[in-house]
Every structure is written in C-alpha cells, then in structure tokens.
C-alpha positions as CSV (number, residue, x, y, z in Angstrom):
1,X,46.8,-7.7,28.6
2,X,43.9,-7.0,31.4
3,X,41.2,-9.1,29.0
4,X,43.5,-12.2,28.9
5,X,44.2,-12.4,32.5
6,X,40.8,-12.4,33.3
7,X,40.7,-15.0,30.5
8,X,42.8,-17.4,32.8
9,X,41.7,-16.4,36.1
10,X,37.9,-17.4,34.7
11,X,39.4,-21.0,32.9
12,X,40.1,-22.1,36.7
13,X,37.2,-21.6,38.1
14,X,34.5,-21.4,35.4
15,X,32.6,-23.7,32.8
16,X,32.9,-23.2,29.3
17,X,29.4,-21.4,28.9
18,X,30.2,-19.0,31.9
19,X,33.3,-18.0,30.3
20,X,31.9,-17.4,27.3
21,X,29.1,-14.9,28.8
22,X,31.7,-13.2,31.0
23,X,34.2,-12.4,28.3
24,X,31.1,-11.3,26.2
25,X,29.9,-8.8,29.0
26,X,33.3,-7.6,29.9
27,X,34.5,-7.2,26.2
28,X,31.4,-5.1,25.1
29,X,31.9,-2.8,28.4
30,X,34.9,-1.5,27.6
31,X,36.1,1.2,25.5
32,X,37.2,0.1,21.6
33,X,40.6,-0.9,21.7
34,X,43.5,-0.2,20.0
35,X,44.2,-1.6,16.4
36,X,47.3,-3.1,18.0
37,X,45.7,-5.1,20.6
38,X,43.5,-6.5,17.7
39,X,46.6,-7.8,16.1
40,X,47.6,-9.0,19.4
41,X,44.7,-11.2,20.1
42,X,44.6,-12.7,16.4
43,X,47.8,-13.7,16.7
44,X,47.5,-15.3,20.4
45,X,44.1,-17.0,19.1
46,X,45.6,-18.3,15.5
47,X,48.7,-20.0,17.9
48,X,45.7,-21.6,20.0
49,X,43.6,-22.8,16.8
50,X,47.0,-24.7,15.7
51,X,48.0,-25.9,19.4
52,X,45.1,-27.2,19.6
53,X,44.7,-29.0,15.9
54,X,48.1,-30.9,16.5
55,X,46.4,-32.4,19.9
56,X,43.5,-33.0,18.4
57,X,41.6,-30.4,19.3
58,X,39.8,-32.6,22.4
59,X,41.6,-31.0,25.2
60,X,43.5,-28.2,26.5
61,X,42.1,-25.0,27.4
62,X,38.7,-23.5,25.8
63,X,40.2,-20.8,23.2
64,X,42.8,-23.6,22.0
65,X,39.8,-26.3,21.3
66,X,39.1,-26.3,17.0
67,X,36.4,-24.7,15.8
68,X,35.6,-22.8,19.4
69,X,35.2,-19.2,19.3
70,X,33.6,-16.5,22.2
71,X,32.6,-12.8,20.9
72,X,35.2,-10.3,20.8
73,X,38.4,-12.6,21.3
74,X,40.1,-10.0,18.1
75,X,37.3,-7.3,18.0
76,X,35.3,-8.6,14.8
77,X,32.3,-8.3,16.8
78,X,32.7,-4.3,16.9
79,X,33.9,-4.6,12.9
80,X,30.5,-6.8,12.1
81,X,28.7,-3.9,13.9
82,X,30.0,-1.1,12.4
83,X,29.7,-2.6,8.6
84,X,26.2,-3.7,9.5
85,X,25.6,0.2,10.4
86,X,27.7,1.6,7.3
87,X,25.5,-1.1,4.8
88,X,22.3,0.1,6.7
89,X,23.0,3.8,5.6
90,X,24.0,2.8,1.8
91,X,21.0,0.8,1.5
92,X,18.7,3.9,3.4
93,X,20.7,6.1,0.9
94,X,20.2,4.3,-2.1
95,X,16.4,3.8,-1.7
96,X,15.9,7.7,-0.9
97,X,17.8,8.6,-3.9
98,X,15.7,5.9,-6.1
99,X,12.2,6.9,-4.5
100,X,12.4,10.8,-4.1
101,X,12.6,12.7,-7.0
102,X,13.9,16.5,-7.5
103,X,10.7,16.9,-9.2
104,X,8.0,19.7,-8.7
105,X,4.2,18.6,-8.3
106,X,3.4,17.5,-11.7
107,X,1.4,20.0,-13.9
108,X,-2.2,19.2,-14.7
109,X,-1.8,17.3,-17.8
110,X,-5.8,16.8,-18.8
111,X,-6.2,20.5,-21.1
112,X,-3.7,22.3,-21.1
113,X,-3.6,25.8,-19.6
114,X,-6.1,25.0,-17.2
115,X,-4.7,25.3,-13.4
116,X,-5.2,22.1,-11.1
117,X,-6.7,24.6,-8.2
118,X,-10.2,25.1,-10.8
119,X,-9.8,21.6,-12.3
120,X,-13.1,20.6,-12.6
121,X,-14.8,17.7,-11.2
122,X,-17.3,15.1,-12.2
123,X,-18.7,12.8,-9.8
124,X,-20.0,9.4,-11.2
125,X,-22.6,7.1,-9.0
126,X,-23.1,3.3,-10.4
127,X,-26.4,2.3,-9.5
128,X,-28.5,-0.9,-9.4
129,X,-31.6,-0.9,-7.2
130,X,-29.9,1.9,-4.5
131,X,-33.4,3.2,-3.7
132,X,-33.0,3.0,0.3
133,X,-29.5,4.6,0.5
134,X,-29.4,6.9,-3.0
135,X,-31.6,9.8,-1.4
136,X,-28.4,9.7,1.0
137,X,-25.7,10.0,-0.6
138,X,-27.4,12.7,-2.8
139,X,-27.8,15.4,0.0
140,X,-24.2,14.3,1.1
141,X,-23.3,15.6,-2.3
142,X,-25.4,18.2,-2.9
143,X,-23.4,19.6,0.6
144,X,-19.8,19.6,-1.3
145,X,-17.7,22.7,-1.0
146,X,-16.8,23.9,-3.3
147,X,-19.0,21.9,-5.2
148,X,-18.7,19.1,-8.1
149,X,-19.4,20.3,-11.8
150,X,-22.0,17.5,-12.6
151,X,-23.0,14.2,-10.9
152,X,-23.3,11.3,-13.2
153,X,-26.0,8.5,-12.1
154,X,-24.9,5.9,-14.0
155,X,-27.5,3.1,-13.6
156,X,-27.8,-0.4,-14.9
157,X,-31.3,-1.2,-15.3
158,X,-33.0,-0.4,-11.8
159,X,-36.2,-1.9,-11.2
160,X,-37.3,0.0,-8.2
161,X,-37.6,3.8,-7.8
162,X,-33.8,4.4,-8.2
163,X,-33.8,6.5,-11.1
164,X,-36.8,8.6,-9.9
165,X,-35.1,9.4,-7.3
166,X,-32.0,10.3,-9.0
167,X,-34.3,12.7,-11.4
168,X,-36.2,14.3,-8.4
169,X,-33.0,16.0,-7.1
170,X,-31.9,17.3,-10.7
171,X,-29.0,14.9,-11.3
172,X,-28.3,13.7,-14.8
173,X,-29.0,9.4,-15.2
174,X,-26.5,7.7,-18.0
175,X,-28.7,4.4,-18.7
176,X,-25.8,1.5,-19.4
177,X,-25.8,-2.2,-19.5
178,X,-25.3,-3.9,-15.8
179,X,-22.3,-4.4,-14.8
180,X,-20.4,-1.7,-12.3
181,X,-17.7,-1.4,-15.1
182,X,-19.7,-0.8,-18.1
183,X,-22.1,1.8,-15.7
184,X,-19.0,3.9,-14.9
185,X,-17.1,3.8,-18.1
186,X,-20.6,4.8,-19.8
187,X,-20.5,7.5,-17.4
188,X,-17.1,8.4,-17.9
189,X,-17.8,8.9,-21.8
190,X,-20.6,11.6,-21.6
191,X,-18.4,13.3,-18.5
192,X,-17.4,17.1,-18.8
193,X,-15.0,17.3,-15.8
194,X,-11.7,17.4,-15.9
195,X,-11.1,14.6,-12.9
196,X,-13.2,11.6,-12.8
197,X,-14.5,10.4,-9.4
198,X,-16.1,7.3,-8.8
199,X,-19.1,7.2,-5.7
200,X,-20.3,4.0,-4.3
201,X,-24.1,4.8,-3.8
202,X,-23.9,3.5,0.2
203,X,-21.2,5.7,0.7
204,X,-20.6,9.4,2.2
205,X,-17.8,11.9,1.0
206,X,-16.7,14.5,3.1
207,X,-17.7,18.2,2.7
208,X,-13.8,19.3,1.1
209,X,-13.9,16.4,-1.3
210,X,-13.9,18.5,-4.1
211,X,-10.6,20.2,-2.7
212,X,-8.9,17.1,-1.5
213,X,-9.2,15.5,-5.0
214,X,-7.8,18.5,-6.8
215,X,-4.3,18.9,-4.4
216,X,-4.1,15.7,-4.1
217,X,-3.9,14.9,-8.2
218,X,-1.4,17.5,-8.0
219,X,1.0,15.7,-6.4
220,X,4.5,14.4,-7.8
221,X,3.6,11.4,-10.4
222,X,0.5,10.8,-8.6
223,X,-2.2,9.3,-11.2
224,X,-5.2,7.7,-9.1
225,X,-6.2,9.0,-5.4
226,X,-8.9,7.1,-2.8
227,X,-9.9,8.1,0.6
228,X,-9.3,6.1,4.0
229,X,-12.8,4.9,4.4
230,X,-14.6,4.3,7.5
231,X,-16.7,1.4,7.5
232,X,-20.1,1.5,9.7
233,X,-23.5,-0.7,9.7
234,X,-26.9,1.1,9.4
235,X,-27.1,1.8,13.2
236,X,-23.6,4.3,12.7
237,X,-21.6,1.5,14.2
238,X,-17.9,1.3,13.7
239,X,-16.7,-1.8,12.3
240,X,-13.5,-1.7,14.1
241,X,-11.8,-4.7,12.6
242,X,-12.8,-4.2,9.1
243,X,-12.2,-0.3,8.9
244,X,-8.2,-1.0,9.8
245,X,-7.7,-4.4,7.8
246,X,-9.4,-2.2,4.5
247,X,-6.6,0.6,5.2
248,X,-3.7,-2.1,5.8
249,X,-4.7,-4.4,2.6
250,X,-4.5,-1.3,0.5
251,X,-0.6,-1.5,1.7
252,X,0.6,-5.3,2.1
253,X,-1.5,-6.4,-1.1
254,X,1.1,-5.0,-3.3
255,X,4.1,-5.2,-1.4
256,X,3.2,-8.7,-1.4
257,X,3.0,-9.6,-4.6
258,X,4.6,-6.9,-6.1
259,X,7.1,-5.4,-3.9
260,X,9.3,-3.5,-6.6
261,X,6.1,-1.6,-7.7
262,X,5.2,-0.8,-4.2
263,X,8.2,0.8,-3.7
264,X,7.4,3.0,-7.2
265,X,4.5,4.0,-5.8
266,X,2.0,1.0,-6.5
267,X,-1.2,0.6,-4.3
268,X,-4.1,-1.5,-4.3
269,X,-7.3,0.8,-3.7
270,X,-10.8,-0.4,-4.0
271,X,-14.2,1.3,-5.3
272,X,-16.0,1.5,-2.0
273,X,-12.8,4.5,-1.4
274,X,-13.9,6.6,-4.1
275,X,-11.7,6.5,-6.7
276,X,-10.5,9.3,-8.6
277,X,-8.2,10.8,-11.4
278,X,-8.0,12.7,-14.6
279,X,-10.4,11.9,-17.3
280,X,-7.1,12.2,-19.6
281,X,-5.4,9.1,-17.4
282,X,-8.5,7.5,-17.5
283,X,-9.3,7.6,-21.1
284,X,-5.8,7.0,-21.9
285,X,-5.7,3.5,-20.1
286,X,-9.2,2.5,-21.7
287,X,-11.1,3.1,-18.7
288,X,-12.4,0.2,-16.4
289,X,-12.1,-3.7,-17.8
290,X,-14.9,-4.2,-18.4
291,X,-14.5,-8.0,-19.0
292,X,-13.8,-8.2,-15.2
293,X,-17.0,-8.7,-12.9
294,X,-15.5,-7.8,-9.8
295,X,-11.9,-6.4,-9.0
296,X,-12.3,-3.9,-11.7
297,X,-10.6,-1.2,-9.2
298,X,-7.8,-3.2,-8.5
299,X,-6.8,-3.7,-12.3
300,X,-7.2,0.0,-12.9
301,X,-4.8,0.6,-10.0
302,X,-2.5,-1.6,-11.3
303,X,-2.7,-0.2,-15.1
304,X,-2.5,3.5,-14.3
305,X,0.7,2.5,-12.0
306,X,1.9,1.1,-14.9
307,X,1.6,3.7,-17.8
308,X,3.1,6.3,-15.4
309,X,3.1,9.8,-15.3
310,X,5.2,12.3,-17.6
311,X,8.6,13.3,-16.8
312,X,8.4,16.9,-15.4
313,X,11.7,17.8,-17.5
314,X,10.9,19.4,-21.0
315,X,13.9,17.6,-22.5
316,X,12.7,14.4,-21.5
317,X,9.6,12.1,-23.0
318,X,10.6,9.2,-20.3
319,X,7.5,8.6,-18.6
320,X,8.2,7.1,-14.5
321,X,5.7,4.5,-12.7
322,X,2.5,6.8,-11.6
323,X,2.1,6.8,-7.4
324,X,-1.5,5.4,-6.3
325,X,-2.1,7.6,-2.8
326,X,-4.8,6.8,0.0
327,X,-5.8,9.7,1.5
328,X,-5.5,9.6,5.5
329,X,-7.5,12.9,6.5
330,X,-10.5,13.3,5.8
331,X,-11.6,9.9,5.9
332,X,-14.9,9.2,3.7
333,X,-18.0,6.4,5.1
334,X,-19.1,3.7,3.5
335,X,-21.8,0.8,4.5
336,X,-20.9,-2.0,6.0
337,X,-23.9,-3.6,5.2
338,X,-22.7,-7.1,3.7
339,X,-19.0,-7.3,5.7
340,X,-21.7,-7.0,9.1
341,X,-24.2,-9.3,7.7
342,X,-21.2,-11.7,6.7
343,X,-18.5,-11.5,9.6
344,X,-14.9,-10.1,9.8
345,X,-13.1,-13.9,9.2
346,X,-15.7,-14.7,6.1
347,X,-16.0,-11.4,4.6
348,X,-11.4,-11.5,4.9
349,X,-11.8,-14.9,3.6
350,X,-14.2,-13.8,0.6
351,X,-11.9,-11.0,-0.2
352,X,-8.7,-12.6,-0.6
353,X,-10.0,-15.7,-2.6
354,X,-11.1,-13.3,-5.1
355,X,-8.1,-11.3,-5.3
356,X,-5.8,-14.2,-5.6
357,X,-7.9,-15.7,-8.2
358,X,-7.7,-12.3,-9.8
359,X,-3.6,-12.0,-9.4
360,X,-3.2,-15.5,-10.8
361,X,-4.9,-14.9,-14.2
362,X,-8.3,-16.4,-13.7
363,X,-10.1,-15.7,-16.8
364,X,-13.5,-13.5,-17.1
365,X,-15.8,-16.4,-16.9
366,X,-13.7,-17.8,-13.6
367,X,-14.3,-14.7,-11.6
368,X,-17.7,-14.4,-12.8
369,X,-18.6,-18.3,-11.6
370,X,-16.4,-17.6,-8.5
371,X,-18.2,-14.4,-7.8
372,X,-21.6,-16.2,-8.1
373,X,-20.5,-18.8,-5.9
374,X,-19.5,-16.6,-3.1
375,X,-22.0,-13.0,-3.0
376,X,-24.9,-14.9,-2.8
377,X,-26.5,-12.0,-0.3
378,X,-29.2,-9.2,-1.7
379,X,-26.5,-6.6,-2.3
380,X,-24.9,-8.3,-5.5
C-alpha cells in the first residue's frame, strides 16, 4: 500500500514526532479509503502491537513499540468523526423536538371570550419619595399608543410632593404599606386590566408598549414578558457596561443554576424591565412575596415558570413550564442613577451577593439585614 511505503521510507530518515505529523497530514489529505484497506491496516498494526510485546516493546520500529499509536493508522479517526457528527445531530434533534411545540399561540386565558389584540392593560407605578423623576415618567405614559386602561400609583407613604404630583395629572394613588412588594400587590388588587404591568418610577416605556405587551403575552406558553432596558445617568449617558451585563444576567443567571428550566423556557427578569403579565397568572401565583425585601421579581419569575401555562389541547389538563421572554426591540430606559453613583465592579458585586443569598434560601430577615448593609445610598 502507497501509505505504508511512505511509512518506511519516513522511519529512515525521520524522528518519531515527525512521522507522526507526516502520516497525520498525508492520511487526512486523501480520499476515504476502502473498508478493505481498513482491515488491512488493523491487521498489519495488531501483528506489530504483538511483535513488539514479545521484545519488550523497547525497540524496533515506531508502529511495533506498545502502547504507540499515530492518527489514522486503520481509519478510526474518520469513524470518531463521523459518530461525533451523527451524535451532534441526535442530540440537536432531540432538543428541538423537546423545546418546540406543535402548539398555536396560546389563547388569552384571563376572561374568557375576550381577544388578546383589546386585552386591556393596567399600568402599576410603586412609589416612595419619586417627586424629581414621577412628573417624567407620567408624560412618557400619558404618550402610549394605543394607550393603558388606568395607571395605578401605588405609593408607600411619600413624604415629599409625590402623591400631589401623581393627583395633578389625573392618575389614581393606591396608599399601601412600604415595601415595593406590598405597593404593587395592593395595586394589583384594586386593578381593572386584563394584563398587569409593573413601571419603575425612574424609568421610560416606549410609545407601542401597550402593543408590545399584548403580542407578546400571546405567545406559545409565554406567562411573564420584560423589555431590554437601556440604562442612562441623568445627563442621557449610556452606561455601556451595565446596559449589556443587565441583558446577559437575564440569560446565564438561570442557565447557571438552573439549566433544565432554562431550557423550558426559564429567565431571570428584574423590575427596573417592566414586568408584565395577566392579572389571572398573577393572582393565581399569589402575586409578589411579599416577605422578600428585595429580589421580589426574580421569585415571581421563577414561580410563574413554574406553574406553567395550559396545554393548548382540549383533551388535555397537563399544564407545561411557562416561557419568561425579554423583549429585544423596543428597548425601554431606565436610570442609572445608583449603578453610576456606585461603579460597574461594585454595583456587579452588590448584585450578585444578593441574588446568591437569595438562591441559597436566606431567610426574610437575612436579605433584609444584607440589603441594609449594602444600599446604603439615598435611593433605598
């Protein structure tokens, strides 16, 4: 054979390591050989492997030394290839069969007989002293079209001119105990609208909100939506670092710790993308812990995930793991008031001790001490 020549025309002249890369290159540049040739070299190579165990295996040529072998001496290398590319498809395969569903959109599940395209929508604000950035956010949302059925200020004992202000341009104020879970879950009670979404008072939705939130809930199992949020100082600036790391996180948090549910459609969203969903999903979990002083968002991510959607079948009551979805386009702004005033590396740091406290079971009174300990800024 042509490959074993050049075998022993390279054994003159070459070291070990040399003919080892040569046979590699010239074995992988030809064409795929014939099964026979296979059986050919297996058999020439087990004769060495024994020729060379009765001497010892310490001399004689390379291919007869024990335990030495060079790529493509009997074609496994092509065989390892080809398996590697058949178990890559199964696996692809598998997971698209497991992930995509033959499904429509689900139906709107809040009242029935109401269509998803005139769903209507209820925008709650949590407030606590807002007074420099409320008059903001209430033109932003006054702008909305089409616009939102009611807007819900739901404030927590303001001591400045918040809920003045909130009066002034005709919105209704829900007085609740402090505490962003209790405001919004007050809120939530006394809403009319058939989706539930939840405004940050330093933050800016975008003029099709209303629209977004609608197709968006009518997605296949989809249960709780946010928006990819731009974060920018009081100047207007961009805060590069932070705006991409808040998009990533929303994706490596819970294939991290929960890759399984990742795959089903689990992510981690936080309030500062304006949550929303039904006010049937949301009632049905019990609303926002509100035993938690911080990470509330997180745990209502991870609940709605959990209690799923309905089965679009008739015949069926199996209910399958609900998708959380950020929304790419359009992108909503929020302040990066504290994240400027703090720095990218402490505001990350900040973030993730809280959420691994959280994720570890730290009681109530843990995350409120930790939370005291570390937002020690005005904007607690």
């Amino acid at each position: 054979m042509r490959i074993a020549w050049t075998g022993e025309r390279c054994r003159a002249v070459c070291s070990r390591q040399r003919l080892l890369f040569k046979r590699t290159i010239y074995h992988t540049s030809q064409p795929c050989c014939r099964p026979a040739d296979h059986r050919e070299r297996r058999a020439g190579r087990t004769a060495g492997l024994r020729g060379g165990a009765e001497s010892g295996g310490g001399s004689g040529p390379p291919d007869q030394r024990r335990g030495y072998t060079s790529f493509g001496d009997d074609g496994r290398g092509d065989v390892y290839c080809r398996l590697a590319q058949i178990a890559l498809l199964l696996g692809a395969g598998v997971l698209v069969v497991w992930l995509v569903d033959e499904n429509e959109a689900l139906p709107f599940q809040s009242q029935p007989g109401v269509s998803l395209d005139k769903a209507t929508v209820s925008i709650i604000v949590p407030t606590w002293n807002e007074e420099a950035v409320l008059p903001g956010l209430l033109q932003n949302l006054s702008q909305l079209c089409p616009p939102a059925l009611e807007i819900l200020v739901a404030d927590g004992g303001s001591s400045d001119r918040t809920v003045q202000i909130a009066e002034a341009a005709g919105f209704k104020v829900v007085p609740s105990p402090k505490g962003r879970a209790a405001q919004m879950n007050f809120a939530a009670a006394s809403a009319k609208g058939d989706i539930l979404c939840f405004v940050h008072a330093d933050s800016h939705l975008p003029e099709r909100a209303v629209a977004v939130v609608r197709k968006t809930l009518g997605w296949r199992r989809t249960v709780l939506g946010g928006f990819r949020t731009n974060i920018r100082t009081g100047e207007g600036r961009l805060l590069r670092f932070m705006t991409l790391h808040h998009f990533i996180k929303s994706h490596y948090c819970p294939a991290v710790v929960r890759p399984l549910d990742y795959l089903r459609g689990l992510r981690c969203l936080f309030g500062d993308q304006t949550l929303f969903c039904t006010a049937a999903a949301f009632h049905g979990v019990g609303g926002y812990s509100r035993e938690l002083p911080i990470m509330e968002d997180a745990d209502l991510c991870l609940r709605l995930h959990l209690a799923g959607a309905p089965s679009q079948r008739p015949s069926s009551c199996k209910r399958r793991r609900g998708r959380i979805v950020q929304i790419w386009a359009p992108p909503a702004e929020t302040s990066g008031r504290r994240l400027a005033a703090w720095g990218n590396l402490h505001a990350t740091f900040v973030h993730f001790r809280i959420a691994l406290a959280w994720y570890w079971g730290a009681s109530p009174e843990q995350l409120v001490q930790l939370y005291n300990r570390l937002y020690t800024d005005k904007y607690r």
